[in-house]
C-alpha positions, 0 to 999 in steps of 0.5 A: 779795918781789923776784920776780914770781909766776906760775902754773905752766903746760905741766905736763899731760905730766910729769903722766900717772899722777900722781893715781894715787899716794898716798892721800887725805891727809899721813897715809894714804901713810905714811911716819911711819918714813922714813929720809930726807926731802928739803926743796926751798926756794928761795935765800930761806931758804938766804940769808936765815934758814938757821937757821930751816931747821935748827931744823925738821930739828932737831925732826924729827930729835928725834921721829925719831931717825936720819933723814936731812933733805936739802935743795936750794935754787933760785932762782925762775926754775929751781924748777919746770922741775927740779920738773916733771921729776922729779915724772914720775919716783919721785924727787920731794921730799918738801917743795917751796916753791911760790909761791902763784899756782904751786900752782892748775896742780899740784893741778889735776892732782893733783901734791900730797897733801892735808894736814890743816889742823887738824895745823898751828899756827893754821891757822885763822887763815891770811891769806884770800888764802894760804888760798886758793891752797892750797884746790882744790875743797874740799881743802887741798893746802898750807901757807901759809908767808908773805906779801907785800902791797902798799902805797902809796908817795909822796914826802913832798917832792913832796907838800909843795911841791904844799901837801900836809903829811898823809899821806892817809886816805881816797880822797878825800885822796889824789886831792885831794892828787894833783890838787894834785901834777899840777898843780904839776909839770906834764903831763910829769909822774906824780902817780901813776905806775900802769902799765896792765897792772898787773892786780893793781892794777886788780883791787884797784879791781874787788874794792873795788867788790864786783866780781870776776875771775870766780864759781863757781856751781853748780860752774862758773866765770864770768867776771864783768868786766863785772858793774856792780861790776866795772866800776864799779872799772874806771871808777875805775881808767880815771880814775886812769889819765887823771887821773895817769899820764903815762907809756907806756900800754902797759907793766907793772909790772916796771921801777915801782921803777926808773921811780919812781927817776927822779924823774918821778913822786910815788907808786906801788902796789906790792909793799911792797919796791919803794919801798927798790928805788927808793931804793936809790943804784943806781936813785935818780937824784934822789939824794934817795928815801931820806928822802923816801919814806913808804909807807901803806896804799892806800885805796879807794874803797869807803872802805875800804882797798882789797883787795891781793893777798897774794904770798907762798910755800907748802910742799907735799908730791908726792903721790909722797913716801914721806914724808908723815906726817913731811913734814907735821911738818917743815912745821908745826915750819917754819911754825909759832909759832916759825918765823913768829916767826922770819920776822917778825923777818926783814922777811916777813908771818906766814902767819896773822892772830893774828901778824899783828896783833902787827905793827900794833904796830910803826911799822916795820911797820904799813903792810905788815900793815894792808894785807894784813888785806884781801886777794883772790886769784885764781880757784881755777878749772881754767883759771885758768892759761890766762887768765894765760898768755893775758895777757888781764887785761893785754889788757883794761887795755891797751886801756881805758889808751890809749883804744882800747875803752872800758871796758864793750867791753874787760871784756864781750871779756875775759869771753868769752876767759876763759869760753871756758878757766876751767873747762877743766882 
């Protein structure tokens, strides 16, 4: 997906008597005779698969003759300030597409009603990492509407003037190969082109090593950076760093479609759609990505393939609604079997494992689908939303990138700033 997702923050005062509405579930508010249901969803589907949109209004105006389904579109950047106003008001939607690192700061102060898993097609088979941002403290707050993964991407050219003719398999062919890139095209050069604060790629090293962001323990959450698994996936990443890129160490991801478009580098780990944005003729200024760039699916070194993390979308319904019940049936008849097979046919992840798997029977889409059957996500902690606001991820890869702490120092501080807001709400 061409945006980045980021949690929700500032919401605490729109918030004030909100967890007071509603009761404890899609089905307890009522509203199974609504008249009207309004449906908020971002420009994507308005753009994208309008007739997926029409044919949920249509089953639910079949069961429910005479009602009314409106619906309003928003880009990203303006969703959730309009949300967050009228969430303190009595006029909230009744479904809202919510990227899934936005949901943890809404049901943490408890602006979506809990919904039954068990009324929703394949439910139990929801990709791990969607599952996740729609689970808080033991209840599920959403729907899982589809995905987005990460994939590796290189150019086949490059890696055959280095005397690399196979796609690698393994960790240990794919750095043998980009040994042979570096030194073939030389220092000025990336072989890998991985920029530092690139948390959601250090943390895949960190989760491959069988380390993790933080723990929940006894109903506490712990920051667990500098555990030896977690380092033993930062060393890996520090070493990557070292060895292949060669670019500004003090920068993120947001510009790698464009930085790889220059030419300047063989490959990249990223959102599965930054390789066509790269060879796109506007951003391509070798004028020869096009045929040359061949996505895989990143292995680890675990001898796995490496743990990504799932981007993607989910539906919730305001525990403000008056319409949850039929809230509820409008989103299974929209993410259910027909509309994930809709979306799939459109280029998106399904929201779930079985179908999934279909697409590992595709050559076209092998790649995205082997690479999100492993998968992590953020911890579901409290104060998850202030360690991302802090940037204190981006921090630590930072200062391990450019050599000024090393790697212990850097995750045992980043352990402490997180310790010191996780389990805050």
């Amino acid at each position: 997906m061409k945006r980045k997702l980021t949690v929700a923050i500032g919401i605490a005062g729109m918030m004030v008597s909100i967890a007071a509405c509603g009761g404890e579930g899609s089905g307890e508010s009522g509203g199974a005779d609504a008249k009207e249901l309004t449906v908020w969803l971002t420009v994507d589907a308005q753009n994208n698969w309008p007739e997926l949109v029409k044919a949920a209004d249509a089953a639910v105006k079949k069961k429910h003759p005479g009602i009314t389904v409106k619906h309003e579109y928003y880009g990203w950047p303006d969703k959730n300030t309009k949300l967050d106003a009228v969430l303190a008001t009595d006029k909230a939607p009744d479904v809202v597409e919510m990227g899934n690192t936005e949901m943890l700061g809404y049901m943490v102060k408890g602006a979506f009603a809990p919904v039954d898993p068990a009324k929703f097609d394949n439910s139990d088979a929801w990709l791990d990492g969607l599952k996740a941002s729609v689970t808080y403290e033991g209840k599920t707050y959403g729907v899982p509407y589809y995905a987005g993964g990460r994939v590796a991407n290189w150019r086949k050219d490059v890696a055959e003037e280095a005397g690399v003719k196979a796609t690698p398999k393994t960790y240990d062919e794919l750095t043998a190969a980009l040994d042979k890139i570096q030194k073939k095209q030389g220092g000025k050069f990336s072989a890998w082109y991985q920029p530092s604060r690139d948390w959601y790629a250090a943390m895949s090293f960190v989760y491959d090593a069988g380390g993790s962001i933080a723990k929940e323990e006894g109903g506490q959450w712990k920051a667990n950076l500098s555990s030896p698994e977690s380092l033993k996936g930062l060393e890996e990443f520090k070493n990557v760093l070292d060895s292949y890129m060669k670019g500004d160490k003090t920068k993120d991801e947001a510009d790698r479609p464009i930085v790889y478009g220059q030419g300047k580098s063989a490959m990249i780990f990223g959102a599965a759609w930054e390789g066509a944005t790269a060879a796109d003729p506007k951003n391509d200024k070798t004028g020869e990505l096009k045929d040359n760039l061949e996505a895989f699916v990143m292995p680890g070194p675990s001898g796995k393939n490496i743990p990504v993390f799932l981007g993607g979308s989910d539906l919730a319904i305001p525990v403000k609604s008056d319409a949850q019940d039929v809230a509820a049936e409008w989103i299974n008849a929209f993410t259910g079997a027909k509309g994930q097979k809709g979306l799939m046919e459109k280029g998106n992840l399904p929201n779930n494992k079985t179908d999934l798997a279909t697409l590992k029977d595709d050559p076209a889409t092998v790649v995205p689908a082997t690479a999100a059957e492993s998968s992590w996500f953020v911890p579901m902690a409290p104060g998850w939303g202030q360690v991302e606001k802090a940037q204190v991820l981006q921090t630590m890869l930072q200062e391990i990138g450019t050599g000024k702490k090393s790697v212990e120092a850097a995750a045992k501080e980043a352990d402490a700033e997180i310790d010191k807001v996780i389990n805050t709400k």
